[in-house]
N, C-alpha and C positions, 0 to 999 in steps of 0.2 A: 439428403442428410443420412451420414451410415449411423447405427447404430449397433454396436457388439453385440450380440445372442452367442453366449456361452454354450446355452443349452435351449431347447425346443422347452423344458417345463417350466418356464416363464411366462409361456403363453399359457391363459386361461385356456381351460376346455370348454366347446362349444355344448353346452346343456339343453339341448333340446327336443321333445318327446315326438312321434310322430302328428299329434294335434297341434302343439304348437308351433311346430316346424310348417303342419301346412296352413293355419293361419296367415305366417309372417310371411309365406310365398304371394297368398292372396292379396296380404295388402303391399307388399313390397312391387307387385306389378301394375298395379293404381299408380306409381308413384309418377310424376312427369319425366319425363328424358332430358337430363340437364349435363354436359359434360362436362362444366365447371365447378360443380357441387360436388362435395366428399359427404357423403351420409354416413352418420357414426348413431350406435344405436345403444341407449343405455342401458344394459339387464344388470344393474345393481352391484352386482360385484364385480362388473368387468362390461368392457364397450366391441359391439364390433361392428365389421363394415362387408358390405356383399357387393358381389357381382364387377361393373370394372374397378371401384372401389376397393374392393379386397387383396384385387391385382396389383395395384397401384401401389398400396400400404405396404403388401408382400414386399415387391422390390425396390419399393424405397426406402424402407426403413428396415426391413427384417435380412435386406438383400439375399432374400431366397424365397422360394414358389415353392417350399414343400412344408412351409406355416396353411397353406390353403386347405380349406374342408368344404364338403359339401354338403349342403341342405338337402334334403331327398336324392332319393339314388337313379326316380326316374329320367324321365324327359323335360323333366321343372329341375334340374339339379340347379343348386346357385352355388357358386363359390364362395365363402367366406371367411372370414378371419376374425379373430378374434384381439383384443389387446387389454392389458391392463391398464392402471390407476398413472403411473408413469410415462408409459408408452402414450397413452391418448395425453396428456400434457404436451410430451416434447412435438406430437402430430398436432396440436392445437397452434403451438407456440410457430412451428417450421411452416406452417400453410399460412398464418394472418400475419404473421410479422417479416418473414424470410421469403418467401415465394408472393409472385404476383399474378397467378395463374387459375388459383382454383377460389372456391367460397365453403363456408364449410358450416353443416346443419346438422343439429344436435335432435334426436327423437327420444321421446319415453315413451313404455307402454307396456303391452304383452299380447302374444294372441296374433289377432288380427285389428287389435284397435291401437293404433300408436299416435301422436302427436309431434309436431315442431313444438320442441318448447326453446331453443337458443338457435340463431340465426348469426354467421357476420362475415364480411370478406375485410381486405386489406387497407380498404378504406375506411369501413363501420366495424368496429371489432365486438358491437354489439356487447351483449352480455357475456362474452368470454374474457373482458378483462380482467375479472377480477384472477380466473387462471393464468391469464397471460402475465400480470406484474405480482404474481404472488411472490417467488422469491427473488424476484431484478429489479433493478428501474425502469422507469416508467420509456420505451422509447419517444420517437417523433412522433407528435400529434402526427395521427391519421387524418387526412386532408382528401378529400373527395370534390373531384371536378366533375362538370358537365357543359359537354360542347354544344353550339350551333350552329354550323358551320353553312353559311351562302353563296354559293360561287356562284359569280359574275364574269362578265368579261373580262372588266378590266381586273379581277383578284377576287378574295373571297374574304367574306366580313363574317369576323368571328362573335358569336356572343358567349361568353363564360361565367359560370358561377360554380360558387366554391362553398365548402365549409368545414371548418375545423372545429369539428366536435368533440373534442377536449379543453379549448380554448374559448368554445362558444362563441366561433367568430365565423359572418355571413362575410363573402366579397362577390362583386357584379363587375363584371366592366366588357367594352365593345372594341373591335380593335381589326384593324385593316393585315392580312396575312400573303403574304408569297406563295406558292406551290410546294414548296418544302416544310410549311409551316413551323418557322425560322422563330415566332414571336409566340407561336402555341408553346414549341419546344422550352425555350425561355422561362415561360411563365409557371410550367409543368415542375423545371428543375425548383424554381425559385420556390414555389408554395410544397417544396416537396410532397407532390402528390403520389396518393399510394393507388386510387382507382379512377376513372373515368367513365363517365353514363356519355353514350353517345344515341341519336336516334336510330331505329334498325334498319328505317327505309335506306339511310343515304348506304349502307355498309356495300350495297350491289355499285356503286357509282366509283369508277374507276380514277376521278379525282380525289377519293379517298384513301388512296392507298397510300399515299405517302404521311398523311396523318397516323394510319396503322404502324407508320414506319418507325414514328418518333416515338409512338406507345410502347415500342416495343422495346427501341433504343435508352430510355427513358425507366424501364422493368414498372410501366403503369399497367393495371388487367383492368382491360376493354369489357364493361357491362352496358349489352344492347337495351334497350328502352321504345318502345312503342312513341311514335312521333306523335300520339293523339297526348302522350304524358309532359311534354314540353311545352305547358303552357301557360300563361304570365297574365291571364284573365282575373284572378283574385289573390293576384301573388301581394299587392300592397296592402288586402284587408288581412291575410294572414301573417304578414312581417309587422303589423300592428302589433298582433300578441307577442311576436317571439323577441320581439326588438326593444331595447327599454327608451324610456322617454317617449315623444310628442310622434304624430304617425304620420305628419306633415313631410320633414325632411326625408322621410322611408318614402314616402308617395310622389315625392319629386325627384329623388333618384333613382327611380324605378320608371318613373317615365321618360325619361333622358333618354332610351334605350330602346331600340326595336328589337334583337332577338335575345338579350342576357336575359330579361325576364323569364323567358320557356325555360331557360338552361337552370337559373336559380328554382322555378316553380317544379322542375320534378326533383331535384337535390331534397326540398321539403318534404316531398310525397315519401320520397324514396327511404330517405332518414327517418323516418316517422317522428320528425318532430313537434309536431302538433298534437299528437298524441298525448304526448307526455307533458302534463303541464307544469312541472320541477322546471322547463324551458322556458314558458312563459314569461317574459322581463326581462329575461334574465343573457338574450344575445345582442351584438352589437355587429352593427353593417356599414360597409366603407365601401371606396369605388376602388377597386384594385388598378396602380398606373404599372404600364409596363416599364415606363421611363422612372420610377422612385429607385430602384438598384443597377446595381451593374448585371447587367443581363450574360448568364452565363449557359452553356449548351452541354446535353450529356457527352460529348466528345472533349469540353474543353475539361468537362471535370474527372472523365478519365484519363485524360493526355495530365493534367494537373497532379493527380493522384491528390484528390480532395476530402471523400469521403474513405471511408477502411472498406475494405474488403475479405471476404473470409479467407481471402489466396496470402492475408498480409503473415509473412513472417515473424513479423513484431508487430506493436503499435504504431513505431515512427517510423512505419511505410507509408503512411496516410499523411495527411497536413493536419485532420482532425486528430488522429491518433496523437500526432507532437502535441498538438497545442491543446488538447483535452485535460488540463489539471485544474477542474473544476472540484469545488470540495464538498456543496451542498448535493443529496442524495439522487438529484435527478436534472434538475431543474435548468440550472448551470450548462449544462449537459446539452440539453434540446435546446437552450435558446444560443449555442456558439455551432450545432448545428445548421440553426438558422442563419445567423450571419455569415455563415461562410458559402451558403447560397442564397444571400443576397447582400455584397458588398456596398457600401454608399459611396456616393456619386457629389455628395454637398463636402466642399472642402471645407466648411466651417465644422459640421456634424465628425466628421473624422479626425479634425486637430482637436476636438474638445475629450475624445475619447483618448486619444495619444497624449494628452494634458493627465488626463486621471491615469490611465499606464506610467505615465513617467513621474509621476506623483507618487505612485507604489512601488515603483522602480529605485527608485533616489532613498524612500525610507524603507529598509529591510524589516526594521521594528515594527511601526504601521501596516506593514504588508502581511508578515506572518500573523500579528495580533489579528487581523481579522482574519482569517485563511481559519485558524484554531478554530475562532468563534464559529465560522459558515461550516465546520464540520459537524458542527450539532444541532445545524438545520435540517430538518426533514424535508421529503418534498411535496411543498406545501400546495403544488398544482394538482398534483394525482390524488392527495386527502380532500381537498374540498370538491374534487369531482364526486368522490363518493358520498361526500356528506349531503354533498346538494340531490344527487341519484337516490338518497335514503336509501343506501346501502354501507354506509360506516356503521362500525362498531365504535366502544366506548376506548381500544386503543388506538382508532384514528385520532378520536379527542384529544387524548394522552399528551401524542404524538404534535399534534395542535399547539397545544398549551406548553410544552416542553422547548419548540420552537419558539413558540413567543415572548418568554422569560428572557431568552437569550439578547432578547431587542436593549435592553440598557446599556447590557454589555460595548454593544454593536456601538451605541450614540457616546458611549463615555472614550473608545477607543479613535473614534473621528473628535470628538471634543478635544482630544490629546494633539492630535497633527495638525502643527504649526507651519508646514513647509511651504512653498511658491505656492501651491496652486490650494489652499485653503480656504479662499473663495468658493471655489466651485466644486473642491469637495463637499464644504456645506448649501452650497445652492442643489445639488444635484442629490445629494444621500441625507445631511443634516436636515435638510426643510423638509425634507419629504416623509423621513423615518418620524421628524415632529407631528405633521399633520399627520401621520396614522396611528401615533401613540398619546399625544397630546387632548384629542377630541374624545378618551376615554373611553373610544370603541374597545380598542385592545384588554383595556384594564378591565372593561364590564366581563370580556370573553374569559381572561386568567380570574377572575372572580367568579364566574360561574361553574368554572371547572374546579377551584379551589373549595367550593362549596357541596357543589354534585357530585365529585369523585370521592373516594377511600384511597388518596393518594400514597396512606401507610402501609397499604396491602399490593402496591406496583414491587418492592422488593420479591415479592411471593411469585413474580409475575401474573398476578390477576388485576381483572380490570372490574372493582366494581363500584356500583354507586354508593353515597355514604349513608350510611342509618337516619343519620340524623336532617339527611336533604325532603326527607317526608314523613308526614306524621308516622301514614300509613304503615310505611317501610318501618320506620323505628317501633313502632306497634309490634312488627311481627317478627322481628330482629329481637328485642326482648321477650316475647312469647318462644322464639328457637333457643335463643338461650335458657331460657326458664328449664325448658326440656331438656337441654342436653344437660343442666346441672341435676335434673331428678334422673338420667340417665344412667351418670358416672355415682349418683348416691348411692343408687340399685346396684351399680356394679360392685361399691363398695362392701354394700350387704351381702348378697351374694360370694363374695369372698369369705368374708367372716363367717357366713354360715355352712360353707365348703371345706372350710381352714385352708383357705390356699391365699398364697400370696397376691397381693393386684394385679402388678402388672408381669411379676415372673412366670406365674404358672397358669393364673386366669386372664387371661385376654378381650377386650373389647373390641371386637372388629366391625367395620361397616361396607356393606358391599350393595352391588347394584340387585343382585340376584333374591339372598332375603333380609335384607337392610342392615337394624344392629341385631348382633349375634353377642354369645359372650363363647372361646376357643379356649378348649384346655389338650393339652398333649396326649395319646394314650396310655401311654405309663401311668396320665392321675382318671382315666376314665370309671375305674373302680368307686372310686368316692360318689358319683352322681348316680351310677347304676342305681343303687337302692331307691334314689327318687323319682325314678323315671316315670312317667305317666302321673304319677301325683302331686312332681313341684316342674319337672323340668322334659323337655322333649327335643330329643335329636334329632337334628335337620342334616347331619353331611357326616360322614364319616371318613378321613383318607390317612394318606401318611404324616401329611402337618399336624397330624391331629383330629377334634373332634368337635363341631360345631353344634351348639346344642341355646338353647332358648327357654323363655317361660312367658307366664300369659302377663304379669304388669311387663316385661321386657317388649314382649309384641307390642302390647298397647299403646306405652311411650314412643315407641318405633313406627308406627302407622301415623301416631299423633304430630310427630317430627316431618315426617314423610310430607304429610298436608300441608304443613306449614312451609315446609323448606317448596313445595310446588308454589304456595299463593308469593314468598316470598322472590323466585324467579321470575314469574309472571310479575310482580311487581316490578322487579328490577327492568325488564324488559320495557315496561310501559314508559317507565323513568329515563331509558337511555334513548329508545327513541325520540319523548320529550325533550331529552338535551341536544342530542342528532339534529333537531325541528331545530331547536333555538340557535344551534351553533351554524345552520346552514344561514341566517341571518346575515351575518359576519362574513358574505362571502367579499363583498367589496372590501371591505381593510384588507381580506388576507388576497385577494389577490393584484391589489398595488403593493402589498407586501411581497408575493412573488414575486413580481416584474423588477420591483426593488433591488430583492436580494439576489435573485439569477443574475444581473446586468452586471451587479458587482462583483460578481462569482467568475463570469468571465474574464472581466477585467487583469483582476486581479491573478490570475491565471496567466494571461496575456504576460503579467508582469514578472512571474515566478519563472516562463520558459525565456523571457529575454536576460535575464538577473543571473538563471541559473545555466547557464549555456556555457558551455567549456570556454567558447569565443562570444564575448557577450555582444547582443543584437544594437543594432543604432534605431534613433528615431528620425524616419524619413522626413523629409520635408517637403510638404506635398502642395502644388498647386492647380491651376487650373487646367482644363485637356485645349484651351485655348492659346494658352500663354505658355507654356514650361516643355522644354523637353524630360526623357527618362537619364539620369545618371545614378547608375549605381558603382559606387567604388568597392572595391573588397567582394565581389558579392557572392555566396554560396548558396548552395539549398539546402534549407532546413532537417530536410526527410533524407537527405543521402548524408551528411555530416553528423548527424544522430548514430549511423549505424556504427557498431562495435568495430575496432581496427580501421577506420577509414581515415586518411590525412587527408583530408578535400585542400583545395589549391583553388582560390580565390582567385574572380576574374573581373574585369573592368567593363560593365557595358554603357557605351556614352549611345543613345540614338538622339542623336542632336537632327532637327529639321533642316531639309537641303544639304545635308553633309552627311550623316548615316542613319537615317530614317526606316531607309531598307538596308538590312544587313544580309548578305550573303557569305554562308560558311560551310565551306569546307575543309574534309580532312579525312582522315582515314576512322574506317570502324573501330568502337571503341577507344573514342579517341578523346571522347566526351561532347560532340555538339549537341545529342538530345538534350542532354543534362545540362547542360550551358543556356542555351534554349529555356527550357523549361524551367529553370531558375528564375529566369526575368519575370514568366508570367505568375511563379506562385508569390516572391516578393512583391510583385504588384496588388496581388490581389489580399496577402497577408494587410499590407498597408492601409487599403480600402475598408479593412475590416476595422482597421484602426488598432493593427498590433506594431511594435518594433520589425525590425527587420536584418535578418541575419547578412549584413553590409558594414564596412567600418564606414562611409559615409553616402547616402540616399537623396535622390529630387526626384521627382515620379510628379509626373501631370496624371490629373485624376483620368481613366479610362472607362467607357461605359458598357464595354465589354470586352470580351475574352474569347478570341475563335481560336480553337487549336486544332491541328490536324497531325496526331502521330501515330503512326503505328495501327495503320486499319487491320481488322481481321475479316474471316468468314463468318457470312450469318445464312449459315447454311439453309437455315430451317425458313428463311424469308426467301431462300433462290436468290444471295447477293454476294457475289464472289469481291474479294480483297481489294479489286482493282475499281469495282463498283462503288462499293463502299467508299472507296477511297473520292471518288469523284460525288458522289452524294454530300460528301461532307463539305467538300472544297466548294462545291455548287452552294450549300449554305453560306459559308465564308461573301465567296462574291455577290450572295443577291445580300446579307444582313447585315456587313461591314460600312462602317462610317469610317471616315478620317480622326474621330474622336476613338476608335477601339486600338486592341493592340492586336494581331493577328502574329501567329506561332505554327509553322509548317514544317514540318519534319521524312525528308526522302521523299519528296511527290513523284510519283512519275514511276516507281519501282515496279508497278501490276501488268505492266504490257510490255511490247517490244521499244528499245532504246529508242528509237526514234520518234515515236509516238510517244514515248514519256518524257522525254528531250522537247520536243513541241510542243505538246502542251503547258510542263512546265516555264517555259519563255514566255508563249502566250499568256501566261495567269501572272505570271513575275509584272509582266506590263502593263498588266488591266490592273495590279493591285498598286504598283506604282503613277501610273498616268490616271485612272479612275477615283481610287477607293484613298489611295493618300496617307493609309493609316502606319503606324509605325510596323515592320515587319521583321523578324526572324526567318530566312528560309536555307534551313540546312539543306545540302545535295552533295550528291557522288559525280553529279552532270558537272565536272570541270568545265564546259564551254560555257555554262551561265554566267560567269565571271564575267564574260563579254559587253554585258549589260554595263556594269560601270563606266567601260569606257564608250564602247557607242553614245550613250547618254549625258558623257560629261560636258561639263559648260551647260547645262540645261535644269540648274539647278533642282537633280529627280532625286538626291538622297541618296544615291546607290552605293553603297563600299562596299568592296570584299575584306570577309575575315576566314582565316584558317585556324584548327585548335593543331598545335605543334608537335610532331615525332621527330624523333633520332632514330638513323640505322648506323649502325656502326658499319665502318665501308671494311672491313676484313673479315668481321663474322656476319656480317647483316642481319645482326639484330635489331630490330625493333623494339625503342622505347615511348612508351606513351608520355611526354611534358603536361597533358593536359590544361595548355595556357593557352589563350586565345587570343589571336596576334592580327594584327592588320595583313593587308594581302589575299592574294590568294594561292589554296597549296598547287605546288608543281607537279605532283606525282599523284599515284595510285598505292594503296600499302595494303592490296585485297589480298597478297600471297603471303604477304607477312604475318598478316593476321591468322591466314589460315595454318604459320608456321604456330603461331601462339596456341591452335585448340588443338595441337601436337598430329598434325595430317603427317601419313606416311610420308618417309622423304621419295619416294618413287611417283607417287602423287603430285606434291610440289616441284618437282624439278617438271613431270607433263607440262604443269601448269604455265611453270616458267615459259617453256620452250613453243604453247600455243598460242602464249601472251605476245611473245616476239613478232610469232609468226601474222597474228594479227594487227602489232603495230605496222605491219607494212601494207595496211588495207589501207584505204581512206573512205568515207560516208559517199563519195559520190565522182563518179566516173566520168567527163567528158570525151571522148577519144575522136579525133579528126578525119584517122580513115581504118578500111574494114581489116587493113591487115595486123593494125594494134590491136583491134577486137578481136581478133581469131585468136592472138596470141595469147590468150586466156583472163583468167580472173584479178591476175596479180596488178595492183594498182599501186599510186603515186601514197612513198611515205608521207603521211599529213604533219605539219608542220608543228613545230612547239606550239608552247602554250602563248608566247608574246608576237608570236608570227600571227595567230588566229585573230588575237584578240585587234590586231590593226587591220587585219583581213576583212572580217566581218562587216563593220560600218562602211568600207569602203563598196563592196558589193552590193552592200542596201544602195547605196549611194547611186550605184550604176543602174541597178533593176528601178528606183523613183523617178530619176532620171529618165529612163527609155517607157516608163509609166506615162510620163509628164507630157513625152512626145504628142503634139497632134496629127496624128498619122492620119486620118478622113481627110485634115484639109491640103494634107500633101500630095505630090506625085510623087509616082514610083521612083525615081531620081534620087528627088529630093531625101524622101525616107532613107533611102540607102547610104547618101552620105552620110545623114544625121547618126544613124547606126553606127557606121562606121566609125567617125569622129568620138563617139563613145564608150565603142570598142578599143579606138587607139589612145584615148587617154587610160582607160584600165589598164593597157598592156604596161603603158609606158610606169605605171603606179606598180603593178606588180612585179617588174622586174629583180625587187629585192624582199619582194615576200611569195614565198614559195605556195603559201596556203590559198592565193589568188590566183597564180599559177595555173593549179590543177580547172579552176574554170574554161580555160584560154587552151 
């Protein structure tokens, strides 16, 4: 993260004497050796961090090493830094919310005696939430996993537990993994986890490493854990307490399970939630299935462009960023997060939501009416965290209460909409918003607050309790008033006896310093002189003037003082007491959230298909058993957004046995990523249960999403491009079903042509004769084509598609059509392109002229005797593209054939004709294709 430094005096100065400097050496080398910890140290006015710490902070935030000071000058020097009130925020904010790497621990003290007093990493954010959503919202519940991972022969059997400690939700579940851990990866994206406890022992075990792999792919930070801590011995009497209702169902899904127990029982330890008894009752535990969503991989949902990025240009570079027009303060927000790592799989669950979208779609009226209302929601998740933490204030309440008034609004505006799907708006929001409002929970909550607040004094911005909500309080509410009325009488007297006017010339002021005073200007100081010491005594003398006091003034003012301390302290007691009472109420308000977030989205959903330059359709969606994908018209949301873009709409039919597998080529930038990766984000938009940027859509439901584009270097793991590349595709073929959609883009590009030529063909086969699932695989390998036809009549799905260019045959330009055509392309348009990023034309004509010289190569040489070989390198031109594509199946044909031979039970003879006879029908076949030829 950079941050601008104007100037070096921003940074505090490091304040420290030689005692205390050698103190904090002393205890600063006690400290244990953690390289994941940032230690930030609080001397009051300002935070700082030593030693690699210091480093760290220096160049990541200050991006300079000459913020570093030293602690003593001798052989103890420490390096340190220093930061203020802001700086340590935006380092709070960048390490637990942004980075997945470090953990970060808060000390007080002085000397040599300091303390932990706040603790949190990316998963537990601990007590620094309250810094973290002070001025934002609230992000993604932090969600923390813990592995146990058992390899076996036949695979390794995972057990996981989970918990989202904002949400106050336990998950368990046990589940059989590949070597890639294909279904860890999955479950990771899905529960958006932010950390992972794994045990220390296995870290040495070289079948770990590819788990490291997916942590890494993944941005989860790996926290090791002693294997004696993963253990599920008294894990059902302690989910007794944390878990609400009977301990029965908890003790019977906990024994179902051989190793998620260990993984759940240190998540407990670890979180300390036992600890804190505000937890007790108050979580709920479920068995997490892998099969409930579409399972999606961090490669698909980068190839996707699903979550934002800080690299985004705009918002509507993301699919979140489009579809993010959520209006309640947070809430909205994190649960369309959520759905969009983890799409539904139930095609009943997905038309009901496409029911309520088209429902807010149809009425603009009904749509905006609630949108207004959900803007004066708070977010009603992150205040009852703190009320239930007994860390709200009285404008958390506020806040509360302000929300919940809006609930009539909410039912009179569904009351109103009369359209098709009326039904199920009131089954789904009317019955539900009744039962939370009806049963007079809600009412008792706006009652207590109408009663306990001074809701006349929210104009002032203050939040206090009302006089009259306690004897006590109103007791001593009229006691401060009594005083300040003999305060302002005295003032009044005092005037009169001064001859100065009240408020022009004599002043009543009240300050922290010496409470009330009474201030007159030095121009009238003449007049009090005379009484000085006998009525009156000066406390301040400056240029405003001259502050000056007397002994009934003091008296009132000490008397005030008392009262205004007993009457804080009271308030204090009281707001607490309300805090207590309103954490009560946590179950209405949080079916109230769940409520209002679901609709928040929705509605959302309905706003970006309504409000779309080219308005969205509603897919029509069935089973992954039954339906193929037909999308008419179809565009991508996130490229059609962008400013100046005319997007040009394309047709994708994958119909079963007829183009199931699509193969496309065409030239660069030409659009087949983008074409590509169209199909997979409208599918997955759908799933989610939004419209879809298509004029008309059929999509069979999908239960996952593999995509393979555009691998990089992950230098820092030793996994170069071509690695990576195969890593992924290696997931693809071990976790692909016939039920997923699979999306490949250039395979083969990291090594030599030939070797990415073969593999690609081999993987083309194994995903069409194997895996069966519907496929996109964009290439520059013109020979893949091949495939369609070798395989025809063999009902495999295979069609070729090309997206379409123009060159003008006099000036040879190249124009992109970006339409997406049946066939496959004939050409190459690598120099064309390279005329578009404006290469020297001295360059491009080389280019031209090595291109030539290389078409008169071919991939492979036969030659009959030594004096063609001697004659050098220069080979047989290879033949078009419709000459190969007849070629090819014919040659399998001839190598299966001389396979098939049973040459052990022959004689030497006999082999030699058989050979023969199948050498001479090859020849007699190739005599008009030239590309079989070069065999012979």
């Amino acid at each position: 993260m950079d941050v601008d430094l104007q100037d070096h005096n921003k940074i505090p100065d490091l304040k420290l004497d030689a005692k205390q400097a050698q103190g904090f050496l002393t205890f600063f080398k006690r400290l244990p050796n953690d390289v994941k910890a940032v230690r930030l140290f609080d001397r009051r006015d300002y935070f700082t961090a030593h030693g690699e710490n210091a480093s760290f902070i220096a160049k990541t935030y200050y991006n300079t090493t000459t913020v570093l000071r030293q602690i003593s000058n001798g052989s103890d020097a420490l390096s340190s830094v220093s930061v203020n009130k802001n700086m340590f925020e935006t380092i709070v904010r960048d390490l637990l919310l942004e980075r997945t790497d470090h953990s970060l621990e808060l000390y007080e003290g002085s000397g040599s005696n300091w303390r932990l007093v706040k603790k949190g990493t990316p998963g537990n954010l601990g007590s620094f939430e309250d810094i973290l959503f002070a001025n934002n919202d609230m992000h993604d519940s932090p969600v923390i996993v813990a592995l146990v991972p058992n390899f076996r022969d036949t695979g390794c059997t995972v057990g996981l537990g989970y918990v989202d400690l904002a949400k106050r939700v336990l998950g368990i579940a046990e589940f059989l993994d590949d070597t890639h851990f294909t279904n860890v990866e999955s479950a990771l994206v899905a529960l958006g986890c932010k950390e992972c406890l794994l045990p220390m022992e296995i870290t040495k075990s070289s079948e770990c490493k590819p788990l490291y792999d997916v942590m890494s792919r993944c941005g989860v930070m790996v926290t090791e854990r002693k294997k004696a801590e993963f253990k599920g011995r008294d894990l059902a009497q302690d989910l007794g307490r944390l878990v609400k209702g009977s301990s029965e169902p908890v003790r019977d899904l906990v024994s179902a399970f051989e190793y998620a127990p260990g993984a759940l029982g240190v998540l407990l330890s670890y979180a300390e939630l036992l600890s804190d008894e505000n937890n007790y009752g108050n979580y709920t535990i479920s068995q997490y299935n892998l099969n409930s969503c579409m399972r999606l991989d961090s490669a698909a949902m980068r190839a996707l462009n699903v979550m934002e990025s800080k690299t985004d240009a705009n918002k509507n570079f993301s699919l979140f960023g489009l579809m993010n027009r959520t209006c309640t303060a947070g809430m909205g927000r994190r649960l369309l997060h959520m759905w969009l790592k983890q799409p539904l799989l139930d095609v009943t669950e997905i038309n009901e939501r496409l029911d309520l979208v088209q429902a807010f779609v149809d009425d603009a009226a009904f749509r905006q009416d609630l949108r207004q209302h959900l803007k004066r929601i708070c977010d009603i998740e992150r205040l009852m965290r703190n009320i239930e933490k007994r860390r709200a204030s009285l404008m958390h309440i506020v806040k509360l209460y302000q929300s919940s008034i809006r609930m009539p609004y909410i039912k009179t505006a569904m009351e109103r909409y009369d359209g098709q799907f009326a039904p199920l708006v009131k089954e789904k929001y009317m019955d539900r918003l009744n039962c939370l409002t009806n049963d007079d929970h809600l009412n008792k909550f706006i009652g207590l607050v109408e009663i306990s607040v001074d809701l006349d004094q929210l104009e002032n911005g203050e939040y206090m309790i009302s006089p009259g909500y306690d004897s006590q309080l109103s007791a001593l509410k009229n006691e401060q008033e009594l005083l300040e009325q003999q305060i302002h009488d005295l003032h009044k007297e005092t005037a009169e006896d001064l001859d100065l006017s009240v408020e022009k010339t004599l002043k009543l002021d009240k300050g922290t310093q010496f409470g009330h005073v009474f201030r007159i200007t030095k121009k009238e100081e003449p007049k009090i002189r005379k009484k000085l010491n006998s009525q009156f005594i000066v406390l301040e003398t400056r240029k405003d003037g001259v502050k000056f006091t007397n002994t009934k003034l003091k008296k009132l003012g000490d008397q005030y003082q008392k009262i205004l301390e007993e009457y804080k302290s009271c308030q204090k007691e009281l707001v607490a007491r309300v805090v207590s009472t309103a954490a009560t109420f946590s179950e209405v308000f949080e079916g109230l959230a769940t409520l209002l977030s679901e609709l928040d989205v929705l509605l959302s959903f309905a706003d970006l298909a309504a409000s779309s330059p080219t308005p969205y359709t509603r897919p029509e969606i069935t089973s992954s058993d039954a339906g193929d994908i037909i999308l008419e018209g179809c565009r991508h949301p996130c490229v059609e957004a962008q400013d100046w873009v005319n997007f040009i709409p394309n047709n994708v039919k994958l119909v079963r046995e007829k183009s199931w597998f699509q193969i496309i080529t065409g030239p660069n930038m030409g659009g087949k990523s983008t074409f590509i990766r169209q199909v997979g984000v409208n599918i997955l938009m759908a799933q989610v249960g939004s419209f879809v940027p298509c004029d008309k859509a059929s999509i069979s439901v999908r239960d996952c999403i593999f995509a393979r584009v555009g691998a990089g270097d992950c230098q820092l793991r030793g996994v170069s491009t071509f690695m990576q590349e195969m890593l992924e595709t290696a997931s693809i073929l071990k976790g692909a079903t016939d039920k997923s959609l699979i999306i490949i883009d250039e395979l083969g590009r990291g090594t030599s042509t030939y070797d990415g030529f073969g593999l690609a063909w081999a993987i083309c086969e194994h995903l069409v004769e194997v895996v069966k699932a519907p496929t996109l695989f964009a290439t520059h390998f013109h020979e893949l084509t091949a495939l369609a036809h070798e395989n025809a009549g063999q009902s495999s799905g295979i069609a070729n598609y090309h997206v379409s260019a123009h060159i003008d045959s006099s000036s040879r330009k190249l124009t992109m059509l970006y339409k997406v055509e049946p066939g496959a392309c004939d050409q190459s348009f690598g120099i064309h392109v390279a005329e578009f990023a404006n290469f020297p034309e001295s360059v491009v004509s080389l280019a031209r002229e090595k291109a030539a010289e290389l078409e008169d190569f071919s991939p492979v040489s036969i030659v009959s005797n030594q004096a063609e070989q001697e004659a050098g390198s220069k080979r047989k031109k290879p033949s078009e593209a419709d000459d190969m594509v007849l070629g090819v199946p014919r040659a399998r044909k001839f190598l299966e054939d001389f396979c098939e031979l049973p040459i052990a039970k022959m004689d030497f003879k006999q082999a030699l004709q058989e050979v023969k006879r199948l050498k001479n029908d090859l020849q007699n076949d190739a005599s008009n294709c030239k590309w079989l030829q070069q065999f012979l």
